[in-house]
N, C-alpha and C positions, 0 to 999 in steps of 0.2 A: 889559310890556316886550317889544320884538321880539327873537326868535332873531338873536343875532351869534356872528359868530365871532372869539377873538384868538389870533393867531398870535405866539407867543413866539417872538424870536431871539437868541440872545448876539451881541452884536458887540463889538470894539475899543476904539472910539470912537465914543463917543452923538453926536457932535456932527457928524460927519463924515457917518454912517450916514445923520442926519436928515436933512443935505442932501443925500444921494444919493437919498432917499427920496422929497423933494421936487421934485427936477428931474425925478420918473416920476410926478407929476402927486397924491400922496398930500400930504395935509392934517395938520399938525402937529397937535392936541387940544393946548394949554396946558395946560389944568385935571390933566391925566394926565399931564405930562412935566415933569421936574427931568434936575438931570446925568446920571442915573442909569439913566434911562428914559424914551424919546418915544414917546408915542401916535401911530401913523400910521394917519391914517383914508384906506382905501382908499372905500369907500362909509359909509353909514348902518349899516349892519351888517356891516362888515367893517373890524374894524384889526389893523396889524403893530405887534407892541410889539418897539419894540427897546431891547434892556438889556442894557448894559454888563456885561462874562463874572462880576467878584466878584457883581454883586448877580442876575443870572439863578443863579449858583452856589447860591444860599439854598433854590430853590423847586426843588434835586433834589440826591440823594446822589448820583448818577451824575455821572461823568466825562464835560466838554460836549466835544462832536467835534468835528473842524478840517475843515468843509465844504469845507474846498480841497482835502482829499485823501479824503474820508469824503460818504456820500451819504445821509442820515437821511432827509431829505423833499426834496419838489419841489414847488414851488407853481406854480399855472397861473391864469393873469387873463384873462378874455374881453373883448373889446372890437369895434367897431360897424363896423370896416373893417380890409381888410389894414393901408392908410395908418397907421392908428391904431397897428397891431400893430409896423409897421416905424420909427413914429416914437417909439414908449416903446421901441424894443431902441436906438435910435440914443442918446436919450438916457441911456441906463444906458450904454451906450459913453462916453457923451462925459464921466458925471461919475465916470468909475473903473471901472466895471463892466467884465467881459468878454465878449466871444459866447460861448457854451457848444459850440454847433453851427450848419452853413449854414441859413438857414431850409426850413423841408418845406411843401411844397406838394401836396395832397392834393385840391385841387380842390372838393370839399364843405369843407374847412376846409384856414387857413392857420395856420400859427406860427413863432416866433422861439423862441431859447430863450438867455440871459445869468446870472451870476452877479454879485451885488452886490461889495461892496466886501471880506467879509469868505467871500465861497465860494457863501451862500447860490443853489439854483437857482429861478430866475424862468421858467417860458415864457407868453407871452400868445399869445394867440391870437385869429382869427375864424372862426366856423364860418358859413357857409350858414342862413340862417332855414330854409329851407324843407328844407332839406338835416337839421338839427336836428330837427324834426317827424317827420321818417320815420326816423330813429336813424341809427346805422350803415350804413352800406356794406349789412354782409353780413348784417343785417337787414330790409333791405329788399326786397319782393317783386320777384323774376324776371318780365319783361317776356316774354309767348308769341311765338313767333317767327312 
């Protein structure tokens, strides 16, 4: 079986959530969703479960935060052009979602950054292939003058 990862989220409304999920280009898994809870497969080895707050409530004695005003995680998604980056924050705009902040342009790497329906933060982003290869900025060798 290949390494995945699932990303747990409480949300409001399973049904709502799913379609906002799905107009950012994520793939519903049937087999894994009832009212309760949608499998959203971002890739092959990457899905967002999103489950309704009573039954996410079962799988922790903690008290779940109100990502509109509370900031537990951030999720970041890479994708293959700026286009790409500017066209999934358009579409979280368009089915509820909000901008978080102006996009940053960094020149080696671009990104957006939006919250879903329920607070959750999204930023996607494109970095530079070759830009990626040599790492960061300030890891990368001083040019002699």
């Amino acid at each position: 079986m290949p390494k995945m990862i699932f990303v747990n989220l409480p949300v409001t409304d399973v049904a709502k959530s799913t379609a906002f999920y799905e107009s950012l280009g994520f793939e519903k898994n049937a087999q894994f969703s009832n009212e309760q809870a949608s499998s959203m497969m971002w890739s092959d080895s990457i899905v967002v479960m999103l489950l309704a707050k009573p039954f996410y409530a079962t799988f922790t004695p903690k008290q779940i935060a109100d990502p509109h005003t509370t900031s537990g995680a951030l999720f970041a998604l890479s994708f293959d052009s700026r286009a790409d980056v500017d066209q999934v924050t358009k579409a979280a705009i368009a089915a509820g979602g909000r901008e978080a902040h102006d996009p940053e342009d960094h020149g080696f790497m671009y990104s957006r950054a939006f919250e879903d329906l329920d607070g959750h933060g999204w930023g996607p982003f494109w970095m530079d292939p070759a830009a990626a290869e040599q790492g960061p900025p300030e890891h990368q060798p001083i040019a002699a003058a």
